[in-house]
C-alpha positions, 0 to 999 in steps of 0.5 A: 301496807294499810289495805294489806292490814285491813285485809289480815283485820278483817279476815280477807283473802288475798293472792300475792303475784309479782306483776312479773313480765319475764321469768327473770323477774319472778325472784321479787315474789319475795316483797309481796310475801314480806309485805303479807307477813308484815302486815298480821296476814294469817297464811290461811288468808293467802291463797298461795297457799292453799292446796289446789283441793282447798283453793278449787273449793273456795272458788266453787263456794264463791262461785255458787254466791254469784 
């Protein structure tokens, strides 16, 4: 929870995934989403969230830095 709160202080993004390994298990995407939401994790800081436009430009932004 603290790295998380780091994250959401200092504006970080961050992808929430389940580690699951059968799609049974995809039901506890629930935990990482209460975890992001308890720690002060804003929802443009999730990159869950964005729009496929918005997370295809974000990638292009971070691809043209390296």
């Amino acid at each position: 929870m603290e790295l998380l709160r780091f994250a959401a202080e200092t504006g970080c993004r961050i992808s929430i995934g389940t580690d699951a390994h059968t799609p049974g298990e995809l039901y506890v995407m629930w935990i990482g989403v209460a975890a992001a939401i308890l720690a002060g994790l804003r929802r443009e800081q999730v990159l869950n969230y964005l729009s496929v436009a918005e997370l295809a430009s974000w990638v292009r932004t971070r691809r043209a830095r390296a």
